[in-house]
C-alpha positions in Angstrom: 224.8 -34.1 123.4 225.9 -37.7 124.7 228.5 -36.1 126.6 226.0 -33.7 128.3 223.4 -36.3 129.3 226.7 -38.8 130.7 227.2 -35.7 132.8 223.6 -35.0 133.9 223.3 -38.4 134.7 226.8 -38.5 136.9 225.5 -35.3 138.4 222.2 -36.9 139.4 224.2 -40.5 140.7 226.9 -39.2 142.4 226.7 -35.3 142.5 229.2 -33.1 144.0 229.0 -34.2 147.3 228.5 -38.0 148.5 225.5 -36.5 150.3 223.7 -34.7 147.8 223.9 -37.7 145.1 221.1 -40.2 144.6 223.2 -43.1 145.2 225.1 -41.6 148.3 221.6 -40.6 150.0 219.9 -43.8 149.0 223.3 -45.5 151.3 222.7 -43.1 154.0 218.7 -43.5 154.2 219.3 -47.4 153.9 222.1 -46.8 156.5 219.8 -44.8 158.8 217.3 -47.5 158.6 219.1 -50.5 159.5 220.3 -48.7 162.8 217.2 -47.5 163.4 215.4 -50.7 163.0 218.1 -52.4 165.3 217.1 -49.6 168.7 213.3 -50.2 167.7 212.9 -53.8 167.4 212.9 -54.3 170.6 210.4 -51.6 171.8 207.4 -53.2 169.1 208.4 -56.7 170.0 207.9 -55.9 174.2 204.8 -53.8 173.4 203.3 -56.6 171.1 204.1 -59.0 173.7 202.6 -56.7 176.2 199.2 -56.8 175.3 199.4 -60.6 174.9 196.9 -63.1 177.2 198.1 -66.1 178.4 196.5 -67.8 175.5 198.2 -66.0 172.5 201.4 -66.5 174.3 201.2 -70.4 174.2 199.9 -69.9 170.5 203.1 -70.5 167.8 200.8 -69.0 165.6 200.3 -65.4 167.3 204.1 -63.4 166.5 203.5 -59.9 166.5 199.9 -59.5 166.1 197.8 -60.9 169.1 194.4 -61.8 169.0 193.1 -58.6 171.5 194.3 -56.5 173.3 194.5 -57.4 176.8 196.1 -54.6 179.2 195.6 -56.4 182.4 199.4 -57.3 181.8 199.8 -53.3 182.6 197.5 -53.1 185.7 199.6 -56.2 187.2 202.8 -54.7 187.0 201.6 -51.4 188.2 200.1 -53.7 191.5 204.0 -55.6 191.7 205.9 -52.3 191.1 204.3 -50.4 193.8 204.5 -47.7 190.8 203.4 -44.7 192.1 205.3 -44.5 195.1 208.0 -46.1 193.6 208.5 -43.8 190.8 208.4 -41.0 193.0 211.1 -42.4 195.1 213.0 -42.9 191.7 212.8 -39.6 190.7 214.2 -38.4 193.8 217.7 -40.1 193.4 217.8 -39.9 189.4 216.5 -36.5 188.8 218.1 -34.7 192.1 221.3 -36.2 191.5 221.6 -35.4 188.1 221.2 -31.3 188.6 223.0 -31.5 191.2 225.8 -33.4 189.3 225.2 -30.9 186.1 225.6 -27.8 188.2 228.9 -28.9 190.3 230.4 -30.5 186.7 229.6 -27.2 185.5 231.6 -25.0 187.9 234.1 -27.5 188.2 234.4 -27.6 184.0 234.3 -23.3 184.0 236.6 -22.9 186.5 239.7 -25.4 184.9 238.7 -23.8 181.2 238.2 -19.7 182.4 241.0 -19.4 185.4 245.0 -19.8 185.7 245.3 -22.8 188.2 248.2 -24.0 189.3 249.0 -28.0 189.2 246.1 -28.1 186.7 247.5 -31.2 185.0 247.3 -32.8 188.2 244.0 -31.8 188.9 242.8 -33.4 185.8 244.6 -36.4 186.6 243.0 -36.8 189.5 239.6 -35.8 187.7 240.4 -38.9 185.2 241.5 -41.3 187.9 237.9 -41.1 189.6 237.0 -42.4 186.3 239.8 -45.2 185.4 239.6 -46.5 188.8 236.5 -49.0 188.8 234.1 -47.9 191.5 234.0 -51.2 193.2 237.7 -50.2 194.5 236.1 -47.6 196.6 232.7 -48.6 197.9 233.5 -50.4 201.0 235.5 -46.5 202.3 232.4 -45.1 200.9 230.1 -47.2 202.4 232.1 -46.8 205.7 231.9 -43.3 205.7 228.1 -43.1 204.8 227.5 -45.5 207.5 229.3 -42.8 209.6 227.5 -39.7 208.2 224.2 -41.5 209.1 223.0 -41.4 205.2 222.3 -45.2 204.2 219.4 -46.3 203.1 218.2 -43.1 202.3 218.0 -40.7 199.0 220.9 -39.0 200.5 223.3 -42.0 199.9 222.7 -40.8 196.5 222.3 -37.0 196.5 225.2 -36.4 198.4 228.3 -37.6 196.2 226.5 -36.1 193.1 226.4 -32.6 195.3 230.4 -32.3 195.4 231.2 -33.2 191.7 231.3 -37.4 192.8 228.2 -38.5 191.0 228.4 -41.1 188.0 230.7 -40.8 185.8 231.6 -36.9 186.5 234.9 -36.9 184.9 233.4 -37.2 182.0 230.7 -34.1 182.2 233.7 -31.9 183.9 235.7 -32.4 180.6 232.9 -31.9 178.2 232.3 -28.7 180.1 235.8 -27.7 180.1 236.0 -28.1 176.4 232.4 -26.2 175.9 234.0 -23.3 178.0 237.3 -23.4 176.4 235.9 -22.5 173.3 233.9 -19.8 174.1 235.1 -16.2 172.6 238.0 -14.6 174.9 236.6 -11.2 173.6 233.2 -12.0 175.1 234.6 -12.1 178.8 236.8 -8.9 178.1 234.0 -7.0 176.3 231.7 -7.7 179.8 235.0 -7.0 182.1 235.3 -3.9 180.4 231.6 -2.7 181.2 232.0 -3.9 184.8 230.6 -7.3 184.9 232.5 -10.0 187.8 233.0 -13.7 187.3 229.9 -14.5 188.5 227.8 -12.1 186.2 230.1 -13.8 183.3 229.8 -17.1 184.8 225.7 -16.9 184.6 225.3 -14.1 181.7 227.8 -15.6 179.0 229.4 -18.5 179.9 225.8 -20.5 180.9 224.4 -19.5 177.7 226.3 -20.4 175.4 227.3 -23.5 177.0 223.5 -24.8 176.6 224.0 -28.0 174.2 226.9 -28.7 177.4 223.9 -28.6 179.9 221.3 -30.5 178.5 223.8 -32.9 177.3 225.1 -33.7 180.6 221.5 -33.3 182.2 220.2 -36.2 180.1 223.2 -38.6 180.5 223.1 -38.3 184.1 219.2 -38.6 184.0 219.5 -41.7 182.3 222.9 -43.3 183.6 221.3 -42.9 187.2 217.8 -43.8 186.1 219.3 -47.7 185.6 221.9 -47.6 188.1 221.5 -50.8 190.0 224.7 -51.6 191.5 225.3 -48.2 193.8 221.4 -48.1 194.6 221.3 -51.8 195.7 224.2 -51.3 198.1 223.9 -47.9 199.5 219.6 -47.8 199.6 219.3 -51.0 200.8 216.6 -53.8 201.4 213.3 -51.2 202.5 213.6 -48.4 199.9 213.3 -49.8 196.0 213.7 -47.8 192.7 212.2 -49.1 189.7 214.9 -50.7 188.2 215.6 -52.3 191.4 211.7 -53.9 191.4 212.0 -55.3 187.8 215.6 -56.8 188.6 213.6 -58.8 191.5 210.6 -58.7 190.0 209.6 -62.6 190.6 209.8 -62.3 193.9 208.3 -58.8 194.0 205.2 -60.6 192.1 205.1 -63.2 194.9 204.6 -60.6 197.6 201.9 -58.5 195.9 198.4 -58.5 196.8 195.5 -57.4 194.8 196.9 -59.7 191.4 194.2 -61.8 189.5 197.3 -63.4 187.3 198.6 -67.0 189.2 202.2 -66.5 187.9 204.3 -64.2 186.2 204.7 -64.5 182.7 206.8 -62.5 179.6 204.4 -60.4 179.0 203.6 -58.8 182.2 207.6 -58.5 182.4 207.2 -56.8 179.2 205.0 -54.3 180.2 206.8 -53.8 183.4 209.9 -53.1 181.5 207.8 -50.1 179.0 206.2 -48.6 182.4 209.7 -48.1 183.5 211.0 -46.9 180.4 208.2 -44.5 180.0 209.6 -41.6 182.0 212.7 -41.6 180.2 211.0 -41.1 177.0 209.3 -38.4 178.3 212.1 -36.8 179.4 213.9 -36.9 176.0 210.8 -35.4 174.5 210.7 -32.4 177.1 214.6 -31.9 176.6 214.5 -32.5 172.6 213.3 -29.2 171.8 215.7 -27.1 174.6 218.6 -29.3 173.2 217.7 -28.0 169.5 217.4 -24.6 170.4 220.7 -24.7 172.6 222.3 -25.8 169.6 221.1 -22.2 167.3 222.4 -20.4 170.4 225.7 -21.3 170.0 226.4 -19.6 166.7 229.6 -18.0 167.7 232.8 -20.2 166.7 236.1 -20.2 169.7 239.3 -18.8 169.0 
């Protein structure tokens, strides 16, 4: 009997898996916890402090918990960030750019995975430089050859690399495409040959499909990456056209120049709220794409060979 209830009790500690034991789950959960609390600490510190007043922020006493609520913090930053009409223009040169960039990877990743190419190992060399090389090594023959093309200071500065497979960080969307395609069924391809389908019906009719975790992958990494891109957009957009991140990197002397504010001065707490407003559509997007990714994921049931 002792022996039985030492192995019950083994069972129920360690079990036959680390994950399926209480002592393995209860390091996982604590685990899961600690990482989470380390991304959301921040959020609930800048929202407490974002519905601060002047007053509670001069208080030592008032941490996370303010006295009100005071959401004039949010009004002023919408007045400094021009938000409307900035967001808008954001949108254009994060979300364009980011289909665009998704679609091109896309072809570029089917077409190296599907098709006998010859100097492939060159072409993905080439693929991995544009990626090595640090991108302030070409900007000034980029910026030269915008300036010629007649596309600075404009969206275009930004829609047009990401239209020929030159966006951020392609390399790496090509490969993870590649590597999506490449493990797709062989059978699959010959099975539609045989009934008469072409590369393109493939292409759109297998190969898309299955290859959905790929897309909304890459769709929400390039969202994001050129969401708070700062460097290209400050260079290439220049000193009349603003995207949100630009407006909170200069956001003192954006808060000098608007009209309309009843705060004197800026403070942390309108920065605060300035910084959620601007995070906001990103969140919104990962809760829009969290559901396709999930179902994406069931689609691809089928294992390579």
């Amino acid at each position: 009997m002792k022996k039985i209830s030492k192995q019950k009790i083994k069972h129920i500690l360690l079990g036959k898996n680390i994950n399926e034991g209480l002592l393995g789950r209860t390091a996982i959960y604590a685990l899961l916890l600690i990482i989470g609390f380390v991304y959301i600490y921040p959020m609930i510190k800048m929202f407490a402090y974002s519905i601060k007043d002047l007053e509670d922020l001069v208080n030592p006493t008032v941490q996370w918990i303010p006295t009100k609520i005071y959401l004039e913090n949010y009004r002023t930053s919408w007045i400094v960030l021009s938000y409307g009409k900035t967001l808008l223009f954001s949108l254009t040169v994060t979300l364009i750019p980011a289909i665009l960039q998704t679609i091109t990877t896309s072809l570029t990743g089917y077409a190296l995975a599907k098709f006998k190419i010859r100097g492939k190992a060159i072409i993905f060399g080439l693929i991995l430089m544009t990626y090595l090389v640090p991108q302030q090594v070409y900007m000034i023959p980029r910026f030269v050859l915008f300036d010629k093309l007649g596309i600075l200071e404009s969206a275009w500065a930004i829609i047009f690399p990401a239209t020929f497979g030159q966006g951020l960080s392609s390399a790496i969307f090509i490969l993870i495409f590649y590597q999506f395609f490449r493990m797709q069924p062989k059978a699959l391809d010959e099975s539609a040959e045989i009934d008469g389908a072409n590369n393109y019906q493939i292409f759109f009719r297998i190969g898309v499909p299955l290859a959905a975790p790929a897309y909304i992958t890459a769709f929400l990494f390039s969202f994001v990456w050129y969401w708070n891109e700062t460097y290209i957009s400050s260079l290439f957009i220049g000193s009349d056209l603003y995207t949100l991140q630009l407006k909170l990197l200069n956001f003192a002397s954006q808060f000098s120049l608007a009209d309309g504010l009843t705060q004197q001065a800026v403070n942390e707490a309108i920065k605060y709220s300035a910084t959620i407003l601007i995070i906001l559509p990103v969140l919104i997007v990962y809760i829009i794409m969290q559901k396709w990714f999930v179902e994406g994921v069931d689609r691809t049931g089928i294992t390579g060979e």
